[in-house]
ZAMARGU-4260 file (C-alpha; in steps of 0.2 Angstrom, whole numbers, plus 5000, padded with zeros to 4 digits):
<rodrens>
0) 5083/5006/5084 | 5076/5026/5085 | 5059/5024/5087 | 5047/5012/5098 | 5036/5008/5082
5) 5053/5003/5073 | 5064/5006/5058 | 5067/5003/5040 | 5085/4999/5038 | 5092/5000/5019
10) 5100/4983/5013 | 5117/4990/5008 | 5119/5004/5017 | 5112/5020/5021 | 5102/5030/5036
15) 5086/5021/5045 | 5070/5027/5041 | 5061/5027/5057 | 5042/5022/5056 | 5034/5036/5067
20) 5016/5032/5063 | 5003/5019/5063 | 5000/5019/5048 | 5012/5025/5032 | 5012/5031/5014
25) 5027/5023/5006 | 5029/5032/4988 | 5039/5043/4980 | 5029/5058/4981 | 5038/5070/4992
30) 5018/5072/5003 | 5021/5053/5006 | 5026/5048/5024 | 5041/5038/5019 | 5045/5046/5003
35) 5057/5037/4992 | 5063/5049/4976 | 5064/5035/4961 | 5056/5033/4945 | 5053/5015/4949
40) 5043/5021/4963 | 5024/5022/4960 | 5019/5039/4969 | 5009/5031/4981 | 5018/5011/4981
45) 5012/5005/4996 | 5007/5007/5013 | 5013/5000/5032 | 5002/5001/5046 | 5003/4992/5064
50) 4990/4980/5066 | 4988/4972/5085 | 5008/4975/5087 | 5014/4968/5070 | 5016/4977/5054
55) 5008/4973/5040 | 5012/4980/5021 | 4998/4982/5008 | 5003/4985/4990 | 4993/5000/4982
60) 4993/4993/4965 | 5011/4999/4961 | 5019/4996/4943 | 5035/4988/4951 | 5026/4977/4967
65) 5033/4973/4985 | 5042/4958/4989 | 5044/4950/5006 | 5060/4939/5008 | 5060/4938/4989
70) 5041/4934/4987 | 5031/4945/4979 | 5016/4951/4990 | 4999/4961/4987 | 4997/4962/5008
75) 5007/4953/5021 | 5011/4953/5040 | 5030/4959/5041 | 5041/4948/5056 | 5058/4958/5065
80) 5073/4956/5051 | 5059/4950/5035 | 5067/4963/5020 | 5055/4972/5013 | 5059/4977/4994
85) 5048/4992/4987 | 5052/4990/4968 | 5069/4987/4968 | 5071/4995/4986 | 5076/4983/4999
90) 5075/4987/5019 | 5076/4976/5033 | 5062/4979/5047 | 5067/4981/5063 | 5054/4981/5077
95) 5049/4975/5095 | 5032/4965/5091 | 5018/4970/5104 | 5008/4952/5102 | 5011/4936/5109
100) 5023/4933/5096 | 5013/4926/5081 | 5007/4939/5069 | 4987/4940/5065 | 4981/4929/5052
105) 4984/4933/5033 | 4968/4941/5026 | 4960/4926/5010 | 4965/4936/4995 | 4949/4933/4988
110) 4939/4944/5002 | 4941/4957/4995 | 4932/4963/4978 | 4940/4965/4962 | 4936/4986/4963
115) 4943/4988/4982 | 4959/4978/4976 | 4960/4992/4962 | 4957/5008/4973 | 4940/5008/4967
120) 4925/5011/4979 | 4910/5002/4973 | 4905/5019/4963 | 4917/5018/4952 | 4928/5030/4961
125) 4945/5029/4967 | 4950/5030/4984 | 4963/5040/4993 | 4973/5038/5007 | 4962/5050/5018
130) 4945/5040/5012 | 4939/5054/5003 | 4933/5046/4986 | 4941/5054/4971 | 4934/5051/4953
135) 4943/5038/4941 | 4942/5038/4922 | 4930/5026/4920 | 4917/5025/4907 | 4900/5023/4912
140) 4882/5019/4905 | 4869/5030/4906 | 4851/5028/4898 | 4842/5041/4889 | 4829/5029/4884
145) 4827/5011/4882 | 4835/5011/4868 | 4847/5027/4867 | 4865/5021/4879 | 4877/5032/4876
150) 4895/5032/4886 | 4901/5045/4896 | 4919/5047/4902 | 4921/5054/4919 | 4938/5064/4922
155) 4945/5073/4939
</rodrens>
């Protein structure tokens, strides 16, 4: 292992990818921190970050999904030698825990909202990485009158 936060190791073959931050974009642009160049890849898939010693993945609402030892996952805390498959990417996780060997408890599924699980803040517009909001197309209401609605589509 090259790094003290750990190491992505391909399943199969193939150079580590050494987890340098706290936190990390996994996608397949190239301005991703772990960028991985396949059209299965959503351009931003998924993200790691290091929570009390222990990774955890979060699935960004890619196309193709994240699986954990085979189980398909929207977030989960990541354990030394769990394989972690990024559409049909796999890589075992190596890392030296920081806790006192039992990962934090899984966040209810249900805590969060419907429009946060989406991307979406509760405007209507989508998140990025950075936290700056950034508009979705998404149609919204707006009154004229009582009785004049008309629909307008926001774009970028």
């Amino acid at each position: 292992m090259t790094s003290s936060l750990g190491e992505l190791n391909p399943c199969g073959g193939g150079d580590p990818i050494p987890l340098l931050h706290e936190k990390l974009l996994v996608g397949r642009r190239s301005s991703c921190d772990i960028s991985l160049r396949f059209p299965n890849v959503s351009s931003h898939h998924c993200e790691l970050e290091l929570i009390n010693g222990y990774w955890q993945v979060r699935d960004l609402g890619s196309r193709n999904g994240v699986k954990v030892n085979g189980e398909r996952v929207e977030t989960r805390f990541l354990m030394p030698g769990d394989v972690l498959q990024v559409a049909r990417h796999r890589f075992e996780l190596d890392y030296e825990p920081e806790g006192d060997g039992t990962a934090p408890e899984e966040e209810n599924p249900l805590s969060r909202g419907l429009l946060e699980k989406a991307g979406l803040d509760p405007t209507g517009h989508r998140t990025r990485t950075n936290g700056s909001p950034k508009k979705a197309n998404v149609p919204t209401v707006r009154s004229r009158s009582e009785d004049d609605f008309y629909l307008e589509w926001l774009s970028d």
